[in-house]
GULO-300610 format. One record per atom (N, C-alpha, C, O): residue number from 1; residue in one letter; atom name; z, y negated, x. Coordinates in steps of 0.02 Angstrom, whole numbers, plus 50000, padded with zeros to 5 digits. Layout:
<sites>
NUM a CA Z Y X
...
</sites>
This chain:
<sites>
1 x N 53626 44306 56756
1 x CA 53578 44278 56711
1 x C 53512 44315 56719
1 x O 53495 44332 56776
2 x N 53470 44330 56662
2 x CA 53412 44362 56661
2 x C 53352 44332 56657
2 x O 53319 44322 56708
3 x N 53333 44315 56602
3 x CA 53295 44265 56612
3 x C 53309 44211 56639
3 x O 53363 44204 56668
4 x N 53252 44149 56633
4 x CA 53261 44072 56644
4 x C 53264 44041 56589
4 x O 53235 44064 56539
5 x N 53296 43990 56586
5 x CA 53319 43959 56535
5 x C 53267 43907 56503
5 x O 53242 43860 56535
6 x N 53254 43921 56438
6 x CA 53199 43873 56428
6 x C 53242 43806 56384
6 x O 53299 43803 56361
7 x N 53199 43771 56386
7 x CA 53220 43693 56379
7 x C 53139 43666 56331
7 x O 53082 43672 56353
8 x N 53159 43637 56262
8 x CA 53110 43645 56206
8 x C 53136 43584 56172
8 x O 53195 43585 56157
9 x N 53094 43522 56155
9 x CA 53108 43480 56098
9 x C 53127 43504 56041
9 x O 53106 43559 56025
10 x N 53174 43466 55995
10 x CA 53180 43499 55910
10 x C 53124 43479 55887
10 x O 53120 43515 55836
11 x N 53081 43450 55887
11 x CA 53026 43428 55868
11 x C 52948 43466 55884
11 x O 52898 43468 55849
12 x N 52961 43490 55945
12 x CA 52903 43544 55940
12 x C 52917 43625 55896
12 x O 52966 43634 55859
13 x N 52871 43667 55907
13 x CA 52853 43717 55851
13 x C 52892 43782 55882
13 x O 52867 43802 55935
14 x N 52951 43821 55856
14 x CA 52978 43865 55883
14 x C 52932 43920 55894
14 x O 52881 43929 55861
15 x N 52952 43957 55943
15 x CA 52901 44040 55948
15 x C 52944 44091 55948
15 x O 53005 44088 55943
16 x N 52910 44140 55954
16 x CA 52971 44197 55970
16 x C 52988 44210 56022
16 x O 53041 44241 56023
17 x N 52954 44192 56092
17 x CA 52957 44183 56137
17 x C 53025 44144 56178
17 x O 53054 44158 56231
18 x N 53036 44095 56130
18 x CA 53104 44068 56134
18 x C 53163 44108 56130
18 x O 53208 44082 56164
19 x N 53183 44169 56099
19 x CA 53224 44185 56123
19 x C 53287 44172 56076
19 x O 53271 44168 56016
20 x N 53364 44162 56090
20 x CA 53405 44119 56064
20 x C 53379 44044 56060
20 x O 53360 44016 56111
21 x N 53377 44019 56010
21 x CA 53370 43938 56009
21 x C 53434 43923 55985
21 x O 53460 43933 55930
22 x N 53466 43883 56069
22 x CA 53516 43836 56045
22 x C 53509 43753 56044
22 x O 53468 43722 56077
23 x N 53543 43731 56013
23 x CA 53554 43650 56002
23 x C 53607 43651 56041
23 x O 53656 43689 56034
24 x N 53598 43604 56089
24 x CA 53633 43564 56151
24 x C 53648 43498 56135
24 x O 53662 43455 56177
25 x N 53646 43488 56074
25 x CA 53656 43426 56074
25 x C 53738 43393 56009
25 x O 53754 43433 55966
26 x N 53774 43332 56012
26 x CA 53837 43312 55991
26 x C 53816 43298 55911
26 x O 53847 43310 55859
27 x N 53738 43263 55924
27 x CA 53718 43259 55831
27 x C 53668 43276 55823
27 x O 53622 43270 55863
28 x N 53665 43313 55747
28 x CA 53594 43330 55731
28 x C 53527 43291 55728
28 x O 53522 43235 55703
29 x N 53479 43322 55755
29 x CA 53416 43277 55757
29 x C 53409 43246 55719
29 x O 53439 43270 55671
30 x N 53368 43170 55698
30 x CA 53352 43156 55618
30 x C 53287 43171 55627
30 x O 53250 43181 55675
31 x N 53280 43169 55548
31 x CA 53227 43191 55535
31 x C 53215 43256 55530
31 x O 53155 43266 55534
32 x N 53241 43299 55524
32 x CA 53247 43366 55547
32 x C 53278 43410 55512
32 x O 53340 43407 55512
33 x N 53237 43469 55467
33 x CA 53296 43492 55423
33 x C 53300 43560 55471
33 x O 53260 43577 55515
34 x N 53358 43591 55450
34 x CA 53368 43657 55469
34 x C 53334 43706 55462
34 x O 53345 43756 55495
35 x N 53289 43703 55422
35 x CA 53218 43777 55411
35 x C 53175 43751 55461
35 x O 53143 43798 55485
36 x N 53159 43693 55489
36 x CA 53112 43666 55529
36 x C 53114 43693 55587
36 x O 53076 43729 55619
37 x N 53195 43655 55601
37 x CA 53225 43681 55688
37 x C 53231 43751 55705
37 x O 53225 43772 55762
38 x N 53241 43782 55659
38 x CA 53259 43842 55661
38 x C 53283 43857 55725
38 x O 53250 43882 55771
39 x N 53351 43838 55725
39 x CA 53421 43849 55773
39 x C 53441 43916 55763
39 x O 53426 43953 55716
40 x N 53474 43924 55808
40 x CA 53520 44006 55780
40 x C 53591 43990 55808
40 x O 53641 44026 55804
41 x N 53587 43937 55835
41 x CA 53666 43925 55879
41 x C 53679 43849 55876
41 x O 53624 43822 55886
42 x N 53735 43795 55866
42 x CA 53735 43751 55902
42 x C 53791 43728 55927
42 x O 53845 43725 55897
43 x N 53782 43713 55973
43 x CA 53853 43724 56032
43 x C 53867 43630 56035
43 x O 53857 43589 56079
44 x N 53887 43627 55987
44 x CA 53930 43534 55998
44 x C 53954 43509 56050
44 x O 53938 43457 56080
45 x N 54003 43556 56064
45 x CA 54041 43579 56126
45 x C 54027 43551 56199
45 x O 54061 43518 56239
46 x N 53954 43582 56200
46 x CA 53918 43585 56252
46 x C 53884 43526 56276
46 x O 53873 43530 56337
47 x N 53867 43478 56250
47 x CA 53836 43434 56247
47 x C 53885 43359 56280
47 x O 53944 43365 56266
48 x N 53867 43282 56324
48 x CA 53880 43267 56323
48 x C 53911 43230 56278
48 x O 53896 43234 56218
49 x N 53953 43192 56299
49 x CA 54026 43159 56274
49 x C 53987 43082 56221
49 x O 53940 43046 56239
50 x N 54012 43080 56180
50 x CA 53977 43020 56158
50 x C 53963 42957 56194
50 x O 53915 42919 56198
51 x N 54027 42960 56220
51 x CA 54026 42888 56268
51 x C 53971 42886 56333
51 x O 53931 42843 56352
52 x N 53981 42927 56349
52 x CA 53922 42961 56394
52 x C 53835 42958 56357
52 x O 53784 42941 56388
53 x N 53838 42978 56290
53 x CA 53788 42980 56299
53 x C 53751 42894 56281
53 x O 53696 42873 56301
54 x N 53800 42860 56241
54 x CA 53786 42820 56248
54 x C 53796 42755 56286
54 x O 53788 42699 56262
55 x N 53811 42768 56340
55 x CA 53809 42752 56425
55 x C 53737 42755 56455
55 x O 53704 42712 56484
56 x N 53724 42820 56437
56 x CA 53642 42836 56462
56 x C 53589 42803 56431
56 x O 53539 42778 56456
57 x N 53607 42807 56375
57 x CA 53537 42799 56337
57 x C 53477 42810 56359
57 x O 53441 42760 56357
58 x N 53450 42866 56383
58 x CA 53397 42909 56428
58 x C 53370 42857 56462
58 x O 53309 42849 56453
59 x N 53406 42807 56510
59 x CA 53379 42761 56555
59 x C 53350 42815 56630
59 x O 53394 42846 56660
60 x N 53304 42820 56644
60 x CA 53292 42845 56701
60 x C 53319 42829 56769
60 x O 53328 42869 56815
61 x N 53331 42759 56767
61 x CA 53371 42730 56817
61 x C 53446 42757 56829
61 x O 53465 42757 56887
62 x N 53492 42782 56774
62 x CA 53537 42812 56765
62 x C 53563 42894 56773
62 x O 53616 42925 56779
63 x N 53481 42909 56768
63 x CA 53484 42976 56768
63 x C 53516 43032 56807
63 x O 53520 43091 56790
64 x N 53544 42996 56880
64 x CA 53568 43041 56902
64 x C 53648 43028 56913
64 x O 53687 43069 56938
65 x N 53665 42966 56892
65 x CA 53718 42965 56897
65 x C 53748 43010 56808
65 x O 53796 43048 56800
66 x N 53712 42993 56773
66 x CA 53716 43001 56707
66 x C 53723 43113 56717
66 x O 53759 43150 56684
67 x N 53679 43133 56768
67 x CA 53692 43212 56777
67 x C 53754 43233 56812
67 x O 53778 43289 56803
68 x N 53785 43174 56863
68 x CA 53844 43183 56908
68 x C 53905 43177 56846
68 x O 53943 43225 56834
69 x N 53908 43124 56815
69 x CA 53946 43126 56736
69 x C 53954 43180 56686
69 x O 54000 43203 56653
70 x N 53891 43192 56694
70 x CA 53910 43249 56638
70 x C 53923 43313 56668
70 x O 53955 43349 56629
71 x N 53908 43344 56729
71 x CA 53925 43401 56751
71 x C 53997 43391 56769
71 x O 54020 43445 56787
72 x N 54047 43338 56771
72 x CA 54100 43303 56787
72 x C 54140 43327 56717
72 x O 54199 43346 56719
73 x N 54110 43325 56669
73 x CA 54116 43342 56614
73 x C 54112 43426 56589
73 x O 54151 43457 56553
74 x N 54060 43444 56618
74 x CA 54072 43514 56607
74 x C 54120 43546 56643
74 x O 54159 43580 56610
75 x N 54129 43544 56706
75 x CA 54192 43565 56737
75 x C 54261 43551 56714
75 x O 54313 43577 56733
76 x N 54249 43495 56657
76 x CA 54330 43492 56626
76 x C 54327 43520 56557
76 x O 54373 43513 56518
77 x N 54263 43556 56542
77 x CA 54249 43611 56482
77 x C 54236 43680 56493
77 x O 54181 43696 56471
78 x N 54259 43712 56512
78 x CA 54276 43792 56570
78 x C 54266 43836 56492
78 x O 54227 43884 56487
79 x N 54306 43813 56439
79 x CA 54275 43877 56383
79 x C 54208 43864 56342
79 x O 54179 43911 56316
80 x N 54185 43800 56337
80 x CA 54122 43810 56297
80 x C 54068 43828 56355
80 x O 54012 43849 56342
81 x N 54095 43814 56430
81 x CA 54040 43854 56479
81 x C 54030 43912 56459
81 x O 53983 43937 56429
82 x N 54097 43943 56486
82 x CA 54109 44020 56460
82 x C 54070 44021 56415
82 x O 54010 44021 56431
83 x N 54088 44024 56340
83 x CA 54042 44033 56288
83 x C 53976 44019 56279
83 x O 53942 44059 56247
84 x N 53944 43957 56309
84 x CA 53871 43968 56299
84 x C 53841 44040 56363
84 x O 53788 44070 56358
85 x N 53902 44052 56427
85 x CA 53862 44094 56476
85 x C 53849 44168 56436
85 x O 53803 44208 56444
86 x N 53899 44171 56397
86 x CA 53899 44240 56357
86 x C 53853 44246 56309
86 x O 53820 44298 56302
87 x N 53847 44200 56278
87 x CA 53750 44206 56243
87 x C 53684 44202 56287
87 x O 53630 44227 56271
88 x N 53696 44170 56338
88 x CA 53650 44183 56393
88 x C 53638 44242 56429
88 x O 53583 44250 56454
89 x N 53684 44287 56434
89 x CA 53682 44355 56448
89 x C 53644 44414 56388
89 x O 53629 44473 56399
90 x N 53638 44381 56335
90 x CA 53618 44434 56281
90 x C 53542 44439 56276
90 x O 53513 44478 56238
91 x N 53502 44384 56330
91 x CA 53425 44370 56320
91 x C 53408 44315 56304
91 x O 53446 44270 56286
92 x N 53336 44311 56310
92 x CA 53312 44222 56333
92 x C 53339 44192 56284
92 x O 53350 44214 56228
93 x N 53353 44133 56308
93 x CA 53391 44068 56291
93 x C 53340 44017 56301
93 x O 53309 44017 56354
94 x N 53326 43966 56249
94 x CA 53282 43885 56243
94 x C 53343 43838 56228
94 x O 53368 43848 56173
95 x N 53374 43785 56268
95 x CA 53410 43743 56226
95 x C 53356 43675 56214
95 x O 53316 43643 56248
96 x N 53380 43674 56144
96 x CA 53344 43623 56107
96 x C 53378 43559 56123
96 x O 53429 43551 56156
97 x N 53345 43520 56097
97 x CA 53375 43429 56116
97 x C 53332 43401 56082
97 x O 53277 43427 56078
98 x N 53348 43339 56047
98 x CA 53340 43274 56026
98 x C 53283 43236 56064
98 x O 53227 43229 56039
99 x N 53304 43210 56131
99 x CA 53294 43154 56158
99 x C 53229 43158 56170
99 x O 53199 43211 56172
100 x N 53196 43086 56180
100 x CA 53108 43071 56184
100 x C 53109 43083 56245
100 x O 53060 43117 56262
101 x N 53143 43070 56286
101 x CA 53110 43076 56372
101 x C 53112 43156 56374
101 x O 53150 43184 56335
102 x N 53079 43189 56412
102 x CA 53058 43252 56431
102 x C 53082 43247 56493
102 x O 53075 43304 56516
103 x N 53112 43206 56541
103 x CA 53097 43215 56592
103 x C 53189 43196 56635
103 x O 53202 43199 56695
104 x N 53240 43177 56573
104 x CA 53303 43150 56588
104 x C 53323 43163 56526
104 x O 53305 43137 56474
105 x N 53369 43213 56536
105 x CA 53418 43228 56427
105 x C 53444 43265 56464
105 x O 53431 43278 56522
106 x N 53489 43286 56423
106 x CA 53571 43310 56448
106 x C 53526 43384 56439
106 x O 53518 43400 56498
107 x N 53497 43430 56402
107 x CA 53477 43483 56419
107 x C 53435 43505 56470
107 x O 53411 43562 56464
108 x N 53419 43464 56532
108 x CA 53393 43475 56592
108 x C 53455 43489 56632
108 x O 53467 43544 56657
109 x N 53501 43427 56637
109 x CA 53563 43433 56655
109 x C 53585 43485 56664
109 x O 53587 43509 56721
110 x N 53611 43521 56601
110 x CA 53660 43572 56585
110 x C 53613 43631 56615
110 x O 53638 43670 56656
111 x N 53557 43637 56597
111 x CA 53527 43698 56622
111 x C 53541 43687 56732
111 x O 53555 43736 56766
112 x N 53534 43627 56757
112 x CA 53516 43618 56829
112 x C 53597 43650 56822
112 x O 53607 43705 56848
113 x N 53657 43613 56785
113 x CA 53711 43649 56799
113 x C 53740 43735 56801
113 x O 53785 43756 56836
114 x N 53704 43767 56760
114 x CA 53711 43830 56749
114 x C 53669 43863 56777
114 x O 53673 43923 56764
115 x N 53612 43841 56826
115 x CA 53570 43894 56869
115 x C 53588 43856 56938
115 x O 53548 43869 56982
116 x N 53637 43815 56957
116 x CA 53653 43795 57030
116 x C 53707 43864 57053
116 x O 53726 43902 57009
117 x N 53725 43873 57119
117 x CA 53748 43930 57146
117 x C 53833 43928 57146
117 x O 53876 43972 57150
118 x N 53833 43883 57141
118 x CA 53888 43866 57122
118 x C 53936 43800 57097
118 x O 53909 43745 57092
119 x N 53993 43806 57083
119 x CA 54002 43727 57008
119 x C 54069 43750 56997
119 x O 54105 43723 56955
</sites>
């Protein structure tokens, strides 16, 4: 991996700086049209499980069991890993997300999962 992985609301203002902008997320933002977000990727795939996510419901109290779950989850998804690592190799990467908390969403997650040393 080359760069660091940036991590960006759909709701804030894309730059160029961003890089690939992917959507990490199972549904599209509302509110949100596609000229706005200006995505270039979105990986469905990638994103927790519905049930999961609505398990979490970005409770902070949950949050880490809610990261042990879903990386539980990515290890039983070995090709959309693969596939998002191979766009990650081509230059900076932002995954976008939905969720109001800044501070607990499955795109913190997935990034702590893909820059740990090993998984």
């Amino acid at each position: 991996m080359s760069a660091p992985i940036q991590i960006k609301r759909v709701y804030d203002k894309a730059s160029p700086e961003d890089g690939m902008r992917i959507l990490v997320e199972r549904l599209w933002p509302r509110g949100v049209t596609k000229a706005r977000a200006k995505i270039d990727l979105w990986l469905k795939d990638i994103a927790p499980s519905a049930e999961l996510r609505k398990w979490f419901v970005h409770d902070p109290v949950k949050s880490e069991e809610f990261k042990k779950r879903y990386w539980d989850e990515l290890r039983q998804n070995r090709p959309a890993v693969k596939n998002l690592r191979a766009y990650m190799k081509k230059g900076n990467v932002t995954y976008v997300y939905a969720a109001p908390d800044e501070k607990h969403n499955g795109a913190l997650a997935l990034r702590d999962y893909l820059t740990q040393k090993k998984f």
